[in-house]
TIVO-2410 file (N, C-alpha, C; in nm, 3 decimals):
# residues 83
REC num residu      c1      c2      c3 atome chaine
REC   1      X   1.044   3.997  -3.365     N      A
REC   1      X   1.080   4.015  -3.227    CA      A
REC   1      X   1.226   4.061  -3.218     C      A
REC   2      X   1.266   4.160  -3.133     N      A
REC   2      X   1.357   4.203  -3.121    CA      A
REC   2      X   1.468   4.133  -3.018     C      A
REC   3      X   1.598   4.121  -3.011     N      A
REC   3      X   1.660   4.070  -2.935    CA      A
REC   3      X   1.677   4.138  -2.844     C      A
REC   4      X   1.640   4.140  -2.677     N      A
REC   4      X   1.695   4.163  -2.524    CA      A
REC   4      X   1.803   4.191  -2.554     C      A
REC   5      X   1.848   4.321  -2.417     N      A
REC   5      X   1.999   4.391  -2.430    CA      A
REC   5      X   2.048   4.201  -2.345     C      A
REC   6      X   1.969   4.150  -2.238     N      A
REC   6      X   2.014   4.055  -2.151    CA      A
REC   6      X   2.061   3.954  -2.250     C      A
REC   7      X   1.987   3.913  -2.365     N      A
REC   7      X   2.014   3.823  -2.430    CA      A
REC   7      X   2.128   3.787  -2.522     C      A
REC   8      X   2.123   3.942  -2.571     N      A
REC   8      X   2.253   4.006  -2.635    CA      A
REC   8      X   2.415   3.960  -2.613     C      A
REC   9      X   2.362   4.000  -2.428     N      A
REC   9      X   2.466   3.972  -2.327    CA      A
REC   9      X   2.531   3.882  -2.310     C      A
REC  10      X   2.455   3.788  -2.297     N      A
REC  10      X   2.487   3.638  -2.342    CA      A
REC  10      X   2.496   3.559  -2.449     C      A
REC  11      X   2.498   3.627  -2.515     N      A
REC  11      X   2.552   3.559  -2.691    CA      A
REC  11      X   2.654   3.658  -2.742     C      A
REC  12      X   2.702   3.728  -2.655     N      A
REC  12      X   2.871   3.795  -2.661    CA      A
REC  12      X   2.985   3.732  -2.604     C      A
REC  13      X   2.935   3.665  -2.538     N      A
REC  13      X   3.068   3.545  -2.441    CA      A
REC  13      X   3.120   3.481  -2.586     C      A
REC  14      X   3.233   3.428  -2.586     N      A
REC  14      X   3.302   3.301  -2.626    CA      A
REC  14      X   3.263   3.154  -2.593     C      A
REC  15      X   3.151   3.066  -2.611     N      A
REC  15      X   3.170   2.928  -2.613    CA      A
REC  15      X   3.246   2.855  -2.660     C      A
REC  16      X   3.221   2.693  -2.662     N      A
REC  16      X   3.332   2.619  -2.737    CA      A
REC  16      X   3.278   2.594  -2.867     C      A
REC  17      X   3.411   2.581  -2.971     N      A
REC  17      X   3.424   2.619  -3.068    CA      A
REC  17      X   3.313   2.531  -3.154     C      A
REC  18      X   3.238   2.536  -3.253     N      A
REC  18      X   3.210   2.427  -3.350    CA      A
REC  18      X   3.094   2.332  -3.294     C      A
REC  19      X   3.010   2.408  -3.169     N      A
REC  19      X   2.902   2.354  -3.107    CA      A
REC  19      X   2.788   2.386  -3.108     C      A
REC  20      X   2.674   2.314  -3.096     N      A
REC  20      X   2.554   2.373  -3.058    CA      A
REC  20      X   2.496   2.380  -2.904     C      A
REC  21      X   2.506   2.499  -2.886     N      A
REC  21      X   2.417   2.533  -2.720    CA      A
REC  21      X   2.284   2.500  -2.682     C      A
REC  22      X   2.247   2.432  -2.590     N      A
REC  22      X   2.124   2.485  -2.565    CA      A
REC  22      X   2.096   2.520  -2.431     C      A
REC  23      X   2.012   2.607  -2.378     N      A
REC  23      X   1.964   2.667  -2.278    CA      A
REC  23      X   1.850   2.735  -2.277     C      A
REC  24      X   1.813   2.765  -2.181     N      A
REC  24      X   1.657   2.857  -2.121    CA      A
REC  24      X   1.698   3.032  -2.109     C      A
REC  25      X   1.597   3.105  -2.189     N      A
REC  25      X   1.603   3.207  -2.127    CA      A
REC  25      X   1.497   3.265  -2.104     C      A
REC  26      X   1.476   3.341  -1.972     N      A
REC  26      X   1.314   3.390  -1.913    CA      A
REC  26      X   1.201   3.316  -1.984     C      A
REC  27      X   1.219   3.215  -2.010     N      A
REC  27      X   1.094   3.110  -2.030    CA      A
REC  27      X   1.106   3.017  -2.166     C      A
REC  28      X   1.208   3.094  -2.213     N      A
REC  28      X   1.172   3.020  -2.371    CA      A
REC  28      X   1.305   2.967  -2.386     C      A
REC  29      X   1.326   2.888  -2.472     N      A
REC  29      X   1.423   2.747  -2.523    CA      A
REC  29      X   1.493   2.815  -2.616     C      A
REC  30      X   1.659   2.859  -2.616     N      A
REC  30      X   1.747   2.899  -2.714    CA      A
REC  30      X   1.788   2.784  -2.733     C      A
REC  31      X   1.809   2.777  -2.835     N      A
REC  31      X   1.997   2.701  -2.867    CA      A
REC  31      X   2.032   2.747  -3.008     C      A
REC  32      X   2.158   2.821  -3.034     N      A
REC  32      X   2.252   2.829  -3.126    CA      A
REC  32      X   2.354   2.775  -3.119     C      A
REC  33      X   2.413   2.784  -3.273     N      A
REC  33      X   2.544   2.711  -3.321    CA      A
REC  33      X   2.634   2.816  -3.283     C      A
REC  34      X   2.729   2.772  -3.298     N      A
REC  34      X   2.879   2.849  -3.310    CA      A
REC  34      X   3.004   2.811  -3.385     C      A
REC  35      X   3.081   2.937  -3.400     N      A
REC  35      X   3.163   2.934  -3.496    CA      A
REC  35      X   3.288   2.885  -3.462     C      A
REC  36      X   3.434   2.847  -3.586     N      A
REC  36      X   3.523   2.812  -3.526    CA      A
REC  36      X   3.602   2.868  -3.413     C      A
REC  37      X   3.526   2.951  -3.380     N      A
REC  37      X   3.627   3.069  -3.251    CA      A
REC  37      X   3.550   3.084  -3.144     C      A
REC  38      X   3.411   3.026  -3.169     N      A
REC  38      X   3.284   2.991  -3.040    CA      A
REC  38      X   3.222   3.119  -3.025     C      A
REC  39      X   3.204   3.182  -3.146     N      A
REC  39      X   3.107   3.288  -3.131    CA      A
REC  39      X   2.970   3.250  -3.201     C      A
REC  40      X   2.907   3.242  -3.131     N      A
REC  40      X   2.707   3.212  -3.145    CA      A
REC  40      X   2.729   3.292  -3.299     C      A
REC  41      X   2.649   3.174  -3.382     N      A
REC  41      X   2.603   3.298  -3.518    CA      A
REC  41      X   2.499   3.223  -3.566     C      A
REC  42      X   2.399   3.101  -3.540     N      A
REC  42      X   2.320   3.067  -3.573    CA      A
REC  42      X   2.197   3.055  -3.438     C      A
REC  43      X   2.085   3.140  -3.392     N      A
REC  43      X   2.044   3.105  -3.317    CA      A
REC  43      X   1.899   3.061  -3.359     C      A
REC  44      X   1.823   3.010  -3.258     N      A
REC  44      X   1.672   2.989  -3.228    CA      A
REC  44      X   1.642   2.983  -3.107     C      A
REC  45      X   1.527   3.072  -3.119     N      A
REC  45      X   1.441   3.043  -3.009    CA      A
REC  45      X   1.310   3.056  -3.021     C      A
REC  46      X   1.237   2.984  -2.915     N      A
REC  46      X   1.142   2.967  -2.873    CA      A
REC  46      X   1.093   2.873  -2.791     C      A
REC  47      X   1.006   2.773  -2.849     N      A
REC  47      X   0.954   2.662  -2.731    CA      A
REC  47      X   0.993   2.526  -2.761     C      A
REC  48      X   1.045   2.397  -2.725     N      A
REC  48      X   1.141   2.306  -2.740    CA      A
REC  48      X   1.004   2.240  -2.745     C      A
REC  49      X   1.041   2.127  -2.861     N      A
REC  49      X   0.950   2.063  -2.922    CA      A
REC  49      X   0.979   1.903  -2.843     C      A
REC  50      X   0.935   1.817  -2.844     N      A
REC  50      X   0.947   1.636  -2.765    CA      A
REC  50      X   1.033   1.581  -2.884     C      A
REC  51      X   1.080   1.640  -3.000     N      A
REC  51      X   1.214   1.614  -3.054    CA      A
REC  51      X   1.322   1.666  -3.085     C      A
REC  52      X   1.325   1.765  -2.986     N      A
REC  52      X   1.439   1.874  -2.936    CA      A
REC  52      X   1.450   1.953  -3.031     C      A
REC  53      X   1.373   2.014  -3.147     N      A
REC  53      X   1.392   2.132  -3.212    CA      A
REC  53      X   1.290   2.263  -3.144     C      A
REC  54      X   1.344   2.292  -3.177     N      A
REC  54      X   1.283   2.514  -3.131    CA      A
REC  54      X   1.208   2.539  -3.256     C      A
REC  55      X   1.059   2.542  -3.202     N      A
REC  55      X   0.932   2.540  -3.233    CA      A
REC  55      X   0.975   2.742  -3.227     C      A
REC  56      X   0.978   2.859  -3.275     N      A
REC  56      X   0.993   2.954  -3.270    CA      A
REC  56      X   1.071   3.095  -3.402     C      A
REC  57      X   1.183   3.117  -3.410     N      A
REC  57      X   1.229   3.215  -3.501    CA      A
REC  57      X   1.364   3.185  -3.484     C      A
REC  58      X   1.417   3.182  -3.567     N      A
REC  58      X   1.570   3.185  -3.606    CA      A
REC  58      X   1.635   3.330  -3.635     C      A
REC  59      X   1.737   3.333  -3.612     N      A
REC  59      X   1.842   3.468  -3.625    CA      A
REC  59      X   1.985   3.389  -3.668     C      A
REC  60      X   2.039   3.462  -3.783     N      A
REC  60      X   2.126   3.484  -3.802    CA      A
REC  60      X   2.240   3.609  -3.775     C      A
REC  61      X   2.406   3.581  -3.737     N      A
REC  61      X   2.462   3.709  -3.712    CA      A
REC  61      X   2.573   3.754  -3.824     C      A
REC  62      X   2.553   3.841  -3.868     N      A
REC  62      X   2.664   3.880  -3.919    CA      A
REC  62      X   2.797   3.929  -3.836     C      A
REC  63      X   2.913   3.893  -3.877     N      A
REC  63      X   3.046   3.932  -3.788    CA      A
REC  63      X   3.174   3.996  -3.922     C      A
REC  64      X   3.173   4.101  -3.885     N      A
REC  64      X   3.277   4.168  -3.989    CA      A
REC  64      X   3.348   4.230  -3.901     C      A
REC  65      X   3.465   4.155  -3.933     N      A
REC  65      X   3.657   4.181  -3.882    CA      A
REC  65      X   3.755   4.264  -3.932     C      A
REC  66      X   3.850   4.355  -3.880     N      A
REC  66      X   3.903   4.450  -3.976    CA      A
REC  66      X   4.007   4.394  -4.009     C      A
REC  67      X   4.136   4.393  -4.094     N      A
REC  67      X   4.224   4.344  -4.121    CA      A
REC  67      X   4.305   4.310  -3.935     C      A
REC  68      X   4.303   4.405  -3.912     N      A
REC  68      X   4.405   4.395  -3.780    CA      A
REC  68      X   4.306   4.261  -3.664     C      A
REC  69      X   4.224   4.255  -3.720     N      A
REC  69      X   4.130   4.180  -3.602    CA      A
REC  69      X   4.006   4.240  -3.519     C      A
REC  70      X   4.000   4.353  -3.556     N      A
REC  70      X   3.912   4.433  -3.414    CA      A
REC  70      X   3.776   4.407  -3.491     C      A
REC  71      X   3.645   4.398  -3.417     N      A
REC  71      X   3.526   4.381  -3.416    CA      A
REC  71      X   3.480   4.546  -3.573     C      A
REC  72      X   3.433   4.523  -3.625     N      A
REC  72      X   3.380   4.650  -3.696    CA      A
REC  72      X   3.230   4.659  -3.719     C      A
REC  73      X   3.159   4.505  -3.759     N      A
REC  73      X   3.039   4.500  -3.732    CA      A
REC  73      X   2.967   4.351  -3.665     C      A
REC  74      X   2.864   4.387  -3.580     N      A
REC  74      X   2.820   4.263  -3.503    CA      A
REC  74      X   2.679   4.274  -3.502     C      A
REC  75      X   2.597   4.216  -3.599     N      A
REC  75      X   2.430   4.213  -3.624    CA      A
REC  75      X   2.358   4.107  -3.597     C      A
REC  76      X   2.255   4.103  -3.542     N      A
REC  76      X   2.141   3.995  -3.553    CA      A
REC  76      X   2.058   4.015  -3.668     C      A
REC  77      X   2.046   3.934  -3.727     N      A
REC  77      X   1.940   3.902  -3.835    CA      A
REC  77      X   1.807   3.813  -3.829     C      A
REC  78      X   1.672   3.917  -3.836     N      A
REC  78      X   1.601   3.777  -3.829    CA      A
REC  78      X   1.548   3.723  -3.966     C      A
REC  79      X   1.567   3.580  -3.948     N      A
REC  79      X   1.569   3.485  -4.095    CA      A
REC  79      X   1.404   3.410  -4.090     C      A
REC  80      X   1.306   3.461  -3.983     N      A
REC  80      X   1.203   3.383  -3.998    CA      A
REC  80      X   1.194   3.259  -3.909     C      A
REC  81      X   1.090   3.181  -3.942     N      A
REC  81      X   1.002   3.055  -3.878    CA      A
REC  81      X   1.118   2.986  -3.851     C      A
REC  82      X   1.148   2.919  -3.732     N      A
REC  82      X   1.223   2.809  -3.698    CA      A
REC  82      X   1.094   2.664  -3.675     C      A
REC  83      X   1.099   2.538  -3.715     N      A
REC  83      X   1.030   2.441  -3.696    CA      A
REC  83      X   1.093   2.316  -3.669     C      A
***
């Protein structure tokens, strides 16, 4: 499954640092981790299980920084079965 430009959208913000999110999107149950700078790089989604894990697919992101700081690459990866 491919990631939504909408979804995208919202896992480009800045959260707080060193947390895990969770929230709803158009029907289904995200929550990713984030990094020390609160950028999402571990997500899941799908359907929230009665012991709060995401019954669905996991993504990983790659983030590559140039020396000066500027963004150079920003990927979703999908890593398979989340349970």
């Amino acid at each position: 499954m491919k990631l939504s430009e909408d979804l995208l959208k919202k896992l480009a913000k800045h959260y707080e640092p060193s947390s895990m999110v969770d929230l709803t999107f158009k029907g289904n149950d995200v929550s990713f981790k984030t990094d020390e700078v609160g950028n999402p790089v571990l997500l899941f989604i799908g359907k929230r299980t009665d012991d709060g894990n995401i019954r669905g697919e996991r993504y990983a992101r790659r983030l590559k920084f140039a020396d000066d700081g500027t963004l150079v690459k920003d990927h979703w990866e999908l890593k398979g079965k989340a349970t």
